[in-house]
BABASE-948558 format. One record per residue: x, y, z of N, C-alpha, C in turn. Coordinates in Angstrom, 1 decimal. Atoms other than C-alpha are relative to their C-alpha. Example, Ala and Ser with C-alpha at 12.3 -4.5 7.8 and 13.67 -1.06 7.14 Angstrom:
REM residues 2
{atom {0.9 -1.2 0.0} {12.3 -4.5 7.8} {0.9 1.2 0.0}};
{atom {-0.9 -1.1 0.0} {13.7 -1.1 7.1} {-0.8 1.1 0.8}};
This chain:
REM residues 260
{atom {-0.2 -1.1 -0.9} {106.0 113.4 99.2} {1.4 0.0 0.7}};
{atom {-1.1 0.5 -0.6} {109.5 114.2 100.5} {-0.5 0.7 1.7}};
{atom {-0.2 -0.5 -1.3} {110.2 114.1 104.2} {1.2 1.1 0.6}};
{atom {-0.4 -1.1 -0.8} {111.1 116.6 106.5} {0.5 -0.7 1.2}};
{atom {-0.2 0.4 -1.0} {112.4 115.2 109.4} {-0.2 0.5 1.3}};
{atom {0.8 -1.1 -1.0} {110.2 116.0 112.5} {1.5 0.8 1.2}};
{atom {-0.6 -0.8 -0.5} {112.1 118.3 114.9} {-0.2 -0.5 1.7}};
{atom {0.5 0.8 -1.2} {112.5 116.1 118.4} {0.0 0.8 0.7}};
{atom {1.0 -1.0 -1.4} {110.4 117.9 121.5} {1.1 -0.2 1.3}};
{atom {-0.5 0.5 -1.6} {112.9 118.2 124.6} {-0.9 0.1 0.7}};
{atom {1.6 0.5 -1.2} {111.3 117.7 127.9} {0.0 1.5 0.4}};
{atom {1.0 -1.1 -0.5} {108.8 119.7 129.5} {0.0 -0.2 1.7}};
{atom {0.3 0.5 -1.6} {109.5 118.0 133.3} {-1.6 -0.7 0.1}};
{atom {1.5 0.0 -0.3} {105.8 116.6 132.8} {-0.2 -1.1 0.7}};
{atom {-0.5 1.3 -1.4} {107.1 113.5 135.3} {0.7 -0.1 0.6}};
{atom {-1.1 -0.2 -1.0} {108.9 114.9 137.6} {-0.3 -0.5 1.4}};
{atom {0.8 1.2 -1.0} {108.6 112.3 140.4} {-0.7 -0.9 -0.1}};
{atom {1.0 1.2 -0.1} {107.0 109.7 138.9} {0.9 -1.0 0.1}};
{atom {-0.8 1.2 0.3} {108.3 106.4 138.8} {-0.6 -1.2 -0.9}};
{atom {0.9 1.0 0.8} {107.5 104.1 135.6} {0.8 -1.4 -0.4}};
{atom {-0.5 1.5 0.6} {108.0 100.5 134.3} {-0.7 0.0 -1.0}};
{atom {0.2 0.4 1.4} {108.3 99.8 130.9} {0.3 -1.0 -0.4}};
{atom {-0.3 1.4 0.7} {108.1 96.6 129.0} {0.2 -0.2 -1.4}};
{atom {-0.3 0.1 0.9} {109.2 95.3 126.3} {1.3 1.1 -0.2}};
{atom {-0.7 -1.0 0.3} {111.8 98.3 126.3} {1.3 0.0 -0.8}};
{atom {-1.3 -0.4 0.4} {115.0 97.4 124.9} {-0.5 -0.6 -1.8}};
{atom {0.0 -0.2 1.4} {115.8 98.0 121.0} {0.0 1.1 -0.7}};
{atom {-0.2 -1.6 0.5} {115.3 100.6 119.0} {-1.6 0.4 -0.5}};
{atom {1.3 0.1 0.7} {111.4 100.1 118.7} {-0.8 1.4 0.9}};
{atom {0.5 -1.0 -0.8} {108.7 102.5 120.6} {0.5 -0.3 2.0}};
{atom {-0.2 0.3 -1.4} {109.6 100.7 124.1} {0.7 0.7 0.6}};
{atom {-0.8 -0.7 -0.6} {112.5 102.3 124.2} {0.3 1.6 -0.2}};
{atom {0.1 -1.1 0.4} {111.7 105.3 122.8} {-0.8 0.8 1.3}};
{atom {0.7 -0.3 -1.4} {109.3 105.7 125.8} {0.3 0.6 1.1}};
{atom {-0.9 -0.1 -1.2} {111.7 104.6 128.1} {1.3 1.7 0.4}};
{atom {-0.2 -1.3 -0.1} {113.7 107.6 127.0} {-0.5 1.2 0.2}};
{atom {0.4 -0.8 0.2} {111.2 110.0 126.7} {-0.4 0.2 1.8}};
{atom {0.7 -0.3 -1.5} {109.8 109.5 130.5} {1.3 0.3 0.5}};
{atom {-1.4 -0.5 -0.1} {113.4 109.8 131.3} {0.5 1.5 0.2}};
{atom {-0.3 -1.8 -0.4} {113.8 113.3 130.3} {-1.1 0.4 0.0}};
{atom {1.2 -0.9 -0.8} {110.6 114.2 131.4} {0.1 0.1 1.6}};
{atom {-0.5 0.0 -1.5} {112.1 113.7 135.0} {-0.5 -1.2 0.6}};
{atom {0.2 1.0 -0.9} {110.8 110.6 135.9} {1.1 -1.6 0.2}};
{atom {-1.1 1.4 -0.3} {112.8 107.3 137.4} {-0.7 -1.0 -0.8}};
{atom {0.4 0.8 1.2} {112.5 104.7 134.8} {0.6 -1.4 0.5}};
{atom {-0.5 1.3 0.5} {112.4 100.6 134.7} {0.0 -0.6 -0.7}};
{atom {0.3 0.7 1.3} {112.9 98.6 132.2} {0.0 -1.1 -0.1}};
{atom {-0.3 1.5 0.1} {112.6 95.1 131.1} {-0.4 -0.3 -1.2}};
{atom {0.0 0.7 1.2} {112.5 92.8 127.9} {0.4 -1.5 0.1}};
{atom {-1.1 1.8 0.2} {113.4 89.1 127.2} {1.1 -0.1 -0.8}};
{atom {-1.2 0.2 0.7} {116.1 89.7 125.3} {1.4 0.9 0.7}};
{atom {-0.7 -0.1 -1.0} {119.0 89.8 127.8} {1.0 1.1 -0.2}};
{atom {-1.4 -0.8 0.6} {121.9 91.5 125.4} {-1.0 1.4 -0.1}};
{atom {1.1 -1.1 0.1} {119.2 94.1 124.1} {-0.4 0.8 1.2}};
{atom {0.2 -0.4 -1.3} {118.3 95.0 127.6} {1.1 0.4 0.4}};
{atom {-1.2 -0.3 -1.1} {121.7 95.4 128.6} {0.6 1.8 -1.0}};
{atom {-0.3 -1.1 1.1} {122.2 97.4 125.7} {-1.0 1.2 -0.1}};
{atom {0.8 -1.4 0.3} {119.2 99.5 126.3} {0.2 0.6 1.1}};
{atom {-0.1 0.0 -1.2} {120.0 100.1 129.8} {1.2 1.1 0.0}};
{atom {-1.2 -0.8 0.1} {123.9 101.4 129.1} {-0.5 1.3 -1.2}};
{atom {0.4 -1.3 0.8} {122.3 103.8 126.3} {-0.6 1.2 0.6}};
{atom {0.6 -1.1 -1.2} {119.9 105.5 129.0} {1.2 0.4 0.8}};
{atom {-1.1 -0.3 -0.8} {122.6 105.4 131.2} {1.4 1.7 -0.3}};
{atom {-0.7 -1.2 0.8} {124.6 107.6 128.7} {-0.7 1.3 0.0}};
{atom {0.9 -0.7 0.1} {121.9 109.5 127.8} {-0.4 1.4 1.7}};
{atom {1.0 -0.9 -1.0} {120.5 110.8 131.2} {1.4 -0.1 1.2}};
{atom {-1.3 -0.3 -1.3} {124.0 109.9 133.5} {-0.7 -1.0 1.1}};
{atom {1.0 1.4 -1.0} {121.5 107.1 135.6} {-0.1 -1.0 -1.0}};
{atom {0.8 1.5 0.2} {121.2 103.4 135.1} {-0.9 -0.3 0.3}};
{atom {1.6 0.2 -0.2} {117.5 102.5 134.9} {0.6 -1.4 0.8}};
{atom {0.1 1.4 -0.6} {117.3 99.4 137.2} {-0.8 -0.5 -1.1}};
{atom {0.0 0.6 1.0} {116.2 96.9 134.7} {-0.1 -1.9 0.6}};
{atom {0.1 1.5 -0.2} {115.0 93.1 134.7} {-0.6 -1.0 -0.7}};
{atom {0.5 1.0 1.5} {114.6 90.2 132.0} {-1.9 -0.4 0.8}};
{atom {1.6 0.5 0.1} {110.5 89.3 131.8} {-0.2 -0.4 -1.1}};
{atom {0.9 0.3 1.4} {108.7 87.4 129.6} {-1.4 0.3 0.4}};
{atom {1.1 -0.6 -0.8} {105.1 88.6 130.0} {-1.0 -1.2 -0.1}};
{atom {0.5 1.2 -0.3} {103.7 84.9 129.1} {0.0 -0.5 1.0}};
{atom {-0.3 0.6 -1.3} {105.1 83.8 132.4} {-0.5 1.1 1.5}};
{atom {0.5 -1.0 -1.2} {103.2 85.2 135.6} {0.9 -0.3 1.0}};
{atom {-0.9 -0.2 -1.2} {105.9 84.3 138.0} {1.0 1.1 -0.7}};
{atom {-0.7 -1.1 -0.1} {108.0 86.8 136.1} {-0.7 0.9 -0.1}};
{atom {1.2 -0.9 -0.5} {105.1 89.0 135.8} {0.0 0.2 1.6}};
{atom {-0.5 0.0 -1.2} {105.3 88.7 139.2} {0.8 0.9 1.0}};
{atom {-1.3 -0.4 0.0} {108.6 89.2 139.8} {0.3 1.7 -0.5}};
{atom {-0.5 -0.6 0.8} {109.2 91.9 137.5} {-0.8 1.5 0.9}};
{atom {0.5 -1.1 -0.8} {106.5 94.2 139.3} {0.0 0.4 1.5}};
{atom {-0.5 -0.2 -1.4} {107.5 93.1 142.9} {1.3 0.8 0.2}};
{atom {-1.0 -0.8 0.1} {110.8 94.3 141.9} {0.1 1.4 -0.6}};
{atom {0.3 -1.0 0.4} {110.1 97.2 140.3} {-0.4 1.2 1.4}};
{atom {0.4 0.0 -1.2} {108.2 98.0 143.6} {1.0 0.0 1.3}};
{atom {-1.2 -0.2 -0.9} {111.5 97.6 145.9} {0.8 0.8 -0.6}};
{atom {-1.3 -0.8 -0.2} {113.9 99.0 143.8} {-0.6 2.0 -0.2}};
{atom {0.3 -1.5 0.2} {111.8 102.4 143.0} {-0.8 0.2 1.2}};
{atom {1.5 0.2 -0.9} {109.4 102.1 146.0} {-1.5 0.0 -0.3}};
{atom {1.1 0.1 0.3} {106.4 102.5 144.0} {0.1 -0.1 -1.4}};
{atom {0.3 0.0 0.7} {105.1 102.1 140.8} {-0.9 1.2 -0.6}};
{atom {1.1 -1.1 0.2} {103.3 105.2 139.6} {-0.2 -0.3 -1.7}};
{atom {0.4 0.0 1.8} {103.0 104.3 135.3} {0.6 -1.1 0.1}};
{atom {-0.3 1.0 1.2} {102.9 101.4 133.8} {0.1 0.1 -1.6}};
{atom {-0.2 0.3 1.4} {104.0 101.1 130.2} {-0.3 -1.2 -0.3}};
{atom {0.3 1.2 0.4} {102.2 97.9 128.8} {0.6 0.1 -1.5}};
{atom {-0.8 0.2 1.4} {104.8 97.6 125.2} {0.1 -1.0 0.0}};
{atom {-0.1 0.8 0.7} {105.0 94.4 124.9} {-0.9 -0.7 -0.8}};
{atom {0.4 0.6 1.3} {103.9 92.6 121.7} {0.7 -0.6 -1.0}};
{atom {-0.4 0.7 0.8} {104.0 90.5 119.3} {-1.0 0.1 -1.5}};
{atom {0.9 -0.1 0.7} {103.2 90.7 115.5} {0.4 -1.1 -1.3}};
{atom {-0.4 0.8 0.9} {103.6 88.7 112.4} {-0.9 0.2 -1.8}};
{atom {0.7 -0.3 1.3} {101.8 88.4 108.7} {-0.3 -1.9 -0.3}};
{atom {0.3 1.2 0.3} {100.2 85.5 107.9} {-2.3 0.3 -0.6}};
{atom {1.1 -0.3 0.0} {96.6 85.4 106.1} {-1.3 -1.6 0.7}};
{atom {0.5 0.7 -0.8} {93.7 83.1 108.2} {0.0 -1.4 -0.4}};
{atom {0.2 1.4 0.5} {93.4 80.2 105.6} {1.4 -0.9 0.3}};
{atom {-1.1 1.3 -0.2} {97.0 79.5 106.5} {0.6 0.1 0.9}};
{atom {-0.4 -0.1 -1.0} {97.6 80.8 109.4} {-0.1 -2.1 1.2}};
{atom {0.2 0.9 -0.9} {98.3 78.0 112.3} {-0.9 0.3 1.4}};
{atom {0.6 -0.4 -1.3} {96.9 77.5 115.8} {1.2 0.9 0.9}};
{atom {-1.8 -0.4 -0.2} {100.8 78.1 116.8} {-0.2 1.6 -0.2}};
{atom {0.2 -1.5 -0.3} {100.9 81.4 115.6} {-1.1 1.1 0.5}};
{atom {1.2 -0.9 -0.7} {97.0 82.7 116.3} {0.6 0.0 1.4}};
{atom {-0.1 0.3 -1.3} {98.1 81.6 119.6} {1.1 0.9 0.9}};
{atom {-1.5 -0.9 -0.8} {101.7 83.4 120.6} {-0.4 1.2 -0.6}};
{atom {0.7 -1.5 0.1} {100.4 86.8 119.0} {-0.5 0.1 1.1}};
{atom {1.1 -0.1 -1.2} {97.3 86.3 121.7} {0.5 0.1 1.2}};
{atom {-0.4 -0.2 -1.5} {99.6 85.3 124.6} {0.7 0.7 -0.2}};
{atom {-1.2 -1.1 -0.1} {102.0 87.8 124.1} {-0.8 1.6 -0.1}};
{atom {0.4 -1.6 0.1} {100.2 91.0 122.8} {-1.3 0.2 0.7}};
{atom {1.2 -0.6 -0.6} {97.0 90.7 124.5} {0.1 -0.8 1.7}};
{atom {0.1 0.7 -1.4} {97.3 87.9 127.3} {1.4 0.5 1.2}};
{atom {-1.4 -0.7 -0.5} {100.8 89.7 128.5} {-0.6 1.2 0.6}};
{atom {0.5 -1.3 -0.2} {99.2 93.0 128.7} {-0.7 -0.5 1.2}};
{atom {0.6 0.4 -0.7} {96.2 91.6 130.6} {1.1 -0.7 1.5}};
{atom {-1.1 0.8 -1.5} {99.1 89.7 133.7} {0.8 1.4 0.1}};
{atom {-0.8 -0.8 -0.1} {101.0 92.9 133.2} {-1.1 0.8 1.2}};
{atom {0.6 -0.8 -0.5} {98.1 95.2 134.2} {-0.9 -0.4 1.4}};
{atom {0.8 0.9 -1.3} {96.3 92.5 136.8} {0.9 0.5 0.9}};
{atom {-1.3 -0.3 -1.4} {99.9 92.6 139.0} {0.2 1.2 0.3}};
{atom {-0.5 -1.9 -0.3} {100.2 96.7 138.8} {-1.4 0.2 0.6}};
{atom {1.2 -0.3 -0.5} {96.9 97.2 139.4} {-0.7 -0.2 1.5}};
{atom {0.0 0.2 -1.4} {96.8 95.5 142.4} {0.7 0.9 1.3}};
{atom {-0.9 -0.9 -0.8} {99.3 97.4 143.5} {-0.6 1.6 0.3}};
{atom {0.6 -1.7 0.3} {97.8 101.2 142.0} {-1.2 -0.2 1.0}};
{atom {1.1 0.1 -1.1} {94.5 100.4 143.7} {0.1 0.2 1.3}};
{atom {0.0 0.1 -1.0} {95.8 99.8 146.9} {0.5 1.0 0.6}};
{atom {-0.6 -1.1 -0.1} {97.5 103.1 146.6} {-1.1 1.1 0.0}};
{atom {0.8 -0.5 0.9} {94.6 104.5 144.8} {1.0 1.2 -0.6}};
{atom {-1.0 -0.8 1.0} {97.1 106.3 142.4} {0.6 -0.5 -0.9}};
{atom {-1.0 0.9 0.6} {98.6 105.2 139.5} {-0.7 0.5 -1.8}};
{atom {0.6 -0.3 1.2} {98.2 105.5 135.7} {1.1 -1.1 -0.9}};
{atom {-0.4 0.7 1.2} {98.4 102.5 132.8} {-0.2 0.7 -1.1}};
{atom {0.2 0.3 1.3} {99.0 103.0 129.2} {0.8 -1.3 -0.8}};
{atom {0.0 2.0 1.1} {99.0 99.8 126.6} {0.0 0.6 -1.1}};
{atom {-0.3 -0.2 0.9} {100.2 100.2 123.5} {-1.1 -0.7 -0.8}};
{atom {0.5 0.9 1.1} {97.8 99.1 120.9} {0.0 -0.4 -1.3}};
{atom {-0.9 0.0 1.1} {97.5 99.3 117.3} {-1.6 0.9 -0.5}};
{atom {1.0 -0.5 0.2} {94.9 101.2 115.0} {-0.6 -1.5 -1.1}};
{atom {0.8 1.5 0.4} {94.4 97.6 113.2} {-1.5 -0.3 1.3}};
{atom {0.7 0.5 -0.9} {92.2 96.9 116.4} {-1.6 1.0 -0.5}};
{atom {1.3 -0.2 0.7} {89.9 99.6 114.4} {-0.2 -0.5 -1.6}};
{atom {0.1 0.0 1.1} {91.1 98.9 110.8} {0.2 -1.4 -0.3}};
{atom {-0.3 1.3 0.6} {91.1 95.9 108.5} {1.7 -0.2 -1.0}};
{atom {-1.3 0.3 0.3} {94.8 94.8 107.2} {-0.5 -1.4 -0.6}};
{atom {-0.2 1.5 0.2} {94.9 91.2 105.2} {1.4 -0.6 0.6}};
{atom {-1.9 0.8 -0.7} {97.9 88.9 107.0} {-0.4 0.5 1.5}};
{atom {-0.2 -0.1 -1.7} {96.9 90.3 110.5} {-1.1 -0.1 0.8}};
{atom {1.3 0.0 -0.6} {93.8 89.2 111.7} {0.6 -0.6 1.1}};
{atom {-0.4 0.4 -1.2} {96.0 87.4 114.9} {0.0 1.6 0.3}};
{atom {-0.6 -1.5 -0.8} {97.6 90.9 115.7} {-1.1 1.0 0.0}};
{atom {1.0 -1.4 -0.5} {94.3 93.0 114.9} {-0.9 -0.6 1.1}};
{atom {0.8 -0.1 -1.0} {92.3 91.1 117.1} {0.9 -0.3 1.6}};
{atom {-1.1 -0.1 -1.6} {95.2 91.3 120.2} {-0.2 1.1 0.3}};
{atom {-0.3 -1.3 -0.6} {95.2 94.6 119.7} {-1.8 0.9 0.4}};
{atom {0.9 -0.3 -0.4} {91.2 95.2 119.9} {-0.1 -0.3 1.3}};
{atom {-0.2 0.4 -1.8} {91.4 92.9 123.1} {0.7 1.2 0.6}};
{atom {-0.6 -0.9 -0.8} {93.8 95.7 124.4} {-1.0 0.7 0.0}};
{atom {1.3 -1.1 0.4} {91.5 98.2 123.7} {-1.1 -0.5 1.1}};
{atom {1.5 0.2 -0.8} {88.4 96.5 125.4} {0.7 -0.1 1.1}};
{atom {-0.9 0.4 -1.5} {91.0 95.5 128.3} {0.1 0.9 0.4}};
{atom {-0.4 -1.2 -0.9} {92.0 98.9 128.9} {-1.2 1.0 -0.2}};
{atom {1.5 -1.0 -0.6} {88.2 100.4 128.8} {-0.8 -1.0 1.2}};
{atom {0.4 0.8 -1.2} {87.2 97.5 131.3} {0.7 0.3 1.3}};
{atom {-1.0 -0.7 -1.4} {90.2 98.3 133.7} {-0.2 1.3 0.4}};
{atom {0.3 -1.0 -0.5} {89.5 101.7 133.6} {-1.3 0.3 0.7}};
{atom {1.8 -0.3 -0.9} {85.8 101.4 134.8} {0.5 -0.4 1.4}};
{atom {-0.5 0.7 -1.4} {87.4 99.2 137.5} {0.6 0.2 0.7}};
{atom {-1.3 -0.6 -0.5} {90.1 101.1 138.6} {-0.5 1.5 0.2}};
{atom {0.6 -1.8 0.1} {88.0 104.8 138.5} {-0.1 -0.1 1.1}};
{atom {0.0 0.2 -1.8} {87.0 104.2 141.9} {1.0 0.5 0.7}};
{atom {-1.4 -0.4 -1.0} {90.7 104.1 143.2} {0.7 1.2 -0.8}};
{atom {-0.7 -1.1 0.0} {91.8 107.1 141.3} {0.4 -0.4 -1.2}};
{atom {-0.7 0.7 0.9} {93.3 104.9 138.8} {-0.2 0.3 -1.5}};
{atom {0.6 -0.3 1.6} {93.4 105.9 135.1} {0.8 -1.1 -1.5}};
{atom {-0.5 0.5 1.5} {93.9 103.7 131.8} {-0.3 0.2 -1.1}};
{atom {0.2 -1.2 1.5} {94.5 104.8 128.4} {0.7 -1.2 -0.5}};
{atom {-1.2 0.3 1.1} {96.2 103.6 125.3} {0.2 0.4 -1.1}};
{atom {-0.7 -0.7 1.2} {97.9 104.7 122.5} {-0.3 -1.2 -1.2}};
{atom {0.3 0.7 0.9} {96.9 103.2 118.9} {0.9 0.7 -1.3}};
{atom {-1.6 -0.6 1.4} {100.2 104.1 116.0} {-1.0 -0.9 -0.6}};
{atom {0.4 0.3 1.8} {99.4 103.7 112.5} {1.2 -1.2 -0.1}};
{atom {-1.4 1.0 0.6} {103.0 102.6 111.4} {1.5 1.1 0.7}};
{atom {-1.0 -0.6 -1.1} {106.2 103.6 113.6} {1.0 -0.9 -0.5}};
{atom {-0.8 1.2 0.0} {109.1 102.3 112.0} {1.5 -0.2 0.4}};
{atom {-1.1 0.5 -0.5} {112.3 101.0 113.3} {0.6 -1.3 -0.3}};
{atom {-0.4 1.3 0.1} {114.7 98.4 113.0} {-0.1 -1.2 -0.3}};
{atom {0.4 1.5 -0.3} {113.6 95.5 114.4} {-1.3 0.0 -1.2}};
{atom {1.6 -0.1 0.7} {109.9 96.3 112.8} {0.3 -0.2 -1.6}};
{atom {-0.8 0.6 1.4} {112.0 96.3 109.1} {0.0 -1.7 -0.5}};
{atom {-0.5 1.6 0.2} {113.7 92.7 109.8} {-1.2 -0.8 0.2}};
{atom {1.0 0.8 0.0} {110.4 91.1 110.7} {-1.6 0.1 -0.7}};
{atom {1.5 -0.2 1.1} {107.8 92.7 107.9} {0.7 -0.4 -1.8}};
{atom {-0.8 0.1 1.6} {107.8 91.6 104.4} {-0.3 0.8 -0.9}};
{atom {-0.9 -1.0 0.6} {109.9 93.4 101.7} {-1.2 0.7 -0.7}};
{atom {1.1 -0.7 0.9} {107.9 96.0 100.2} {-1.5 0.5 0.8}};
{atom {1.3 -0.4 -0.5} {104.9 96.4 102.7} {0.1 1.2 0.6}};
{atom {-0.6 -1.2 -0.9} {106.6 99.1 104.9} {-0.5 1.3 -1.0}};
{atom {-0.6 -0.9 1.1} {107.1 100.9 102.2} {-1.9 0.7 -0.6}};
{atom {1.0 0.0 0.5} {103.5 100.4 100.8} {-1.0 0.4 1.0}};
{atom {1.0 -0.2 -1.4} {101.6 100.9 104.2} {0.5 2.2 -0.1}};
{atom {0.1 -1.7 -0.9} {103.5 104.8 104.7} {-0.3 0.3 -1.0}};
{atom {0.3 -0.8 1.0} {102.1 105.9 101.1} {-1.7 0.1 0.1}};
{atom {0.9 -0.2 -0.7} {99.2 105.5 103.0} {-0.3 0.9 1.2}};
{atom {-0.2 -0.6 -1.2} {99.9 107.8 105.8} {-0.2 2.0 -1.3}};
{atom {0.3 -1.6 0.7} {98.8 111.8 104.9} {1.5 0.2 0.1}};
{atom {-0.8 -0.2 0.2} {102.0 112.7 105.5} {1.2 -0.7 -0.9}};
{atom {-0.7 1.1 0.8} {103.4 109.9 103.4} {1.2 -0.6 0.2}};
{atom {-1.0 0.7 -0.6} {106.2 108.7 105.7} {-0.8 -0.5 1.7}};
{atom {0.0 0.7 -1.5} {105.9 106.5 109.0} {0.3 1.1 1.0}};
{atom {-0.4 -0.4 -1.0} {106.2 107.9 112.4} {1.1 0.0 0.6}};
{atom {-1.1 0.4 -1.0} {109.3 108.2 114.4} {-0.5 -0.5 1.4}};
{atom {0.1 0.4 -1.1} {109.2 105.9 117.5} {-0.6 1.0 1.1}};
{atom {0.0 -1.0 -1.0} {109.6 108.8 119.9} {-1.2 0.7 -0.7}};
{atom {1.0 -0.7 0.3} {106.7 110.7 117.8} {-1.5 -0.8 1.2}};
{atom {0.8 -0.1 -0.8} {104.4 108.2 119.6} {0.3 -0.3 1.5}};
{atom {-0.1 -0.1 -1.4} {105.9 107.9 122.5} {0.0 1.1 0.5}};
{atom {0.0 -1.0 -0.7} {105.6 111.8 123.3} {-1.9 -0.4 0.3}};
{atom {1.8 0.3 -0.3} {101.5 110.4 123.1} {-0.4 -0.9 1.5}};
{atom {0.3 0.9 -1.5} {102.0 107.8 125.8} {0.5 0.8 1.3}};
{atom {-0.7 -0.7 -1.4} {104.2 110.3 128.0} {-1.1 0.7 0.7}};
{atom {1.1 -0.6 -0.3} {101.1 112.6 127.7} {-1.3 -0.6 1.1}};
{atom {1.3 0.3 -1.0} {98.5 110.1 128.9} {0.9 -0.6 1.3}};
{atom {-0.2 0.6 -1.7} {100.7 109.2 132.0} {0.4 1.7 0.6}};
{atom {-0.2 -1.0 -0.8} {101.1 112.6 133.0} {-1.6 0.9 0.9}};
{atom {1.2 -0.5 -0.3} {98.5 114.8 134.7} {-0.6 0.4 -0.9}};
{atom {1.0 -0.9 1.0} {97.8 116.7 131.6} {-1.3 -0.9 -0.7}};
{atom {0.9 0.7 0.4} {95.4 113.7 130.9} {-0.9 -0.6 1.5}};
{atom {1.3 1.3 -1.1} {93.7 113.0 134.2} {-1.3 0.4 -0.2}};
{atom {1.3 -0.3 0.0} {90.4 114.0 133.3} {-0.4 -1.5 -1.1}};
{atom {0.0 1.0 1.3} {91.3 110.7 130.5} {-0.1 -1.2 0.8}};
{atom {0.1 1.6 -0.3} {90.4 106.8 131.2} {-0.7 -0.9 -0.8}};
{atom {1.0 1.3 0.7} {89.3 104.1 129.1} {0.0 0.3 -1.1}};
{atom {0.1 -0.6 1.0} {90.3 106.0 126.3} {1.5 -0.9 -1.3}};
{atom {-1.0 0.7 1.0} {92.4 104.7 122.7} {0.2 1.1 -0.9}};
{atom {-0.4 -1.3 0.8} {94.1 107.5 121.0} {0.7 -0.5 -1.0}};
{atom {-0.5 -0.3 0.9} {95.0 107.4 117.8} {1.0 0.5 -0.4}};
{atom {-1.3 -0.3 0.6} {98.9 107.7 116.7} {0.0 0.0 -1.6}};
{atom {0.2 0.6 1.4} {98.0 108.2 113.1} {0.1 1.2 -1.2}};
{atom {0.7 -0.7 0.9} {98.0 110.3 109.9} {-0.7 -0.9 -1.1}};
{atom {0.7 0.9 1.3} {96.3 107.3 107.6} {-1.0 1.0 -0.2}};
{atom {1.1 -0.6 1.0} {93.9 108.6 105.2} {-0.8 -1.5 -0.2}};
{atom {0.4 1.5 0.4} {91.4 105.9 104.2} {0.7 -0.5 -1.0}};
């Protein structure tokens, strides 16, 4: 099937006045695709990542882009003092936090007979135990506000089977149950959590770290028969942090054209 190349959506203002933190943001993956997109939907954007040069580098591209430097601040999401950190500051330099973006993750290929404990393990803290300290620290905060709106990036592995990713599909089901547990817990204060579940979104980085020939093999699986563009699902995450989803919580939307 040849592609078409989708036709990118300018904004609509549908965050005009919010103020969000994104993680994982810098690169060329969905984080920052996000980071852009809430951007020109009119909201004040921050960002962070652990990779210092990439961050600096995603930071001067917004900058261009919109004529504002996002405030911006290195986090690893393993570490709860920068967890911490990252949403106390977030919290001074924007005064509040109104959206969280939970992007960070971690994925790999390995099948279970040979996987290590090593790798089951850094998938888990990164894509699901990261999320989980991301959304504990904001949460604290949204509640006390009672206002506020998470989305967590998931994956649709967390409903489908893949061989090589049984770490990364069961991180990304944990998101999934994490972000319909928070949302029960958080309805009360107003508070709404969602997440977004992409098929296959591909970019750069996501290239250099899958092996040769899968990419390729995965979008002949997609109805439309090419991968998503980044920003395709990040116009899905803009959506659930805007109003046009507050009647939404606890919910896992599907970024996908797979066919079985």
């Amino acid at each position: 099937m040849s592609r078409t190349p989708p036709r990118y959506v300018e904004g609509h203002h549908l965050l005009d006045g919010k103020t969000v933190l994104v993680t994982a943001a810098a690169g060329t993956g969905i984080g920052f695709a996000t980071a852009r997109r809430c951007a020109e939907e009119g909201a004040m954007v921050m960002i962070s990542d652990i990779h210092e040069r990439r961050l600096n580098e995603a930071a001067d591209e917004l900058e261009r882009l919109s004529g504002a430097r996002p405030p911006q601040l290195l986090c690893n999401v393993t570490k709860e003092e920068e967890v911490q950190r990252l949403v106390a500051t977030a919290i001074s330099q924007m005064g509040r936090v109104d959206v969280l973006i939970n992007n960070a993750g971690l994925g790999g290929t390995a099948n279970i007979v040979d996987m290590t404990d090593d790798q089951w393990n850094t998938v888990l803290e990164i894509t699901l135990t990261g999320t989980f300290r991301m959304t504990r620290a904001t949460l604290r905060h949204m509640m006390e506000r009672r206002s506020g709106v998470i989305v967590n990036n998931a994956s649709v592995l967390g409903w489908r089977a893949q061989a090589g990713q049984a770490h990364y599909a069961a991180a990304k089901a944990g998101v999934m149950a994490l972000t319909r547990c928070a949302a029960i817990e958080a309805a009360e204060a107003g508070v709404r959590v969602n997440a977004v579940a992409p098929s296959l979104a591909i970019h750069k980085f996501l290239s250099k770290v899958t092996p040769e020939g899968l990419l390729e093999e995965l979008a002949t699986r997609e109805a439309f028969g090419h991968a998503a563009e980044p920003w395709e699902v990040a116009n899905t995450i803009v959506f659930l942090a805007s109003d046009y989803s507050s009647y939404m919580t606890g919910e896992s939307i599907s970024v996908s054209s797979q066919h079985p």
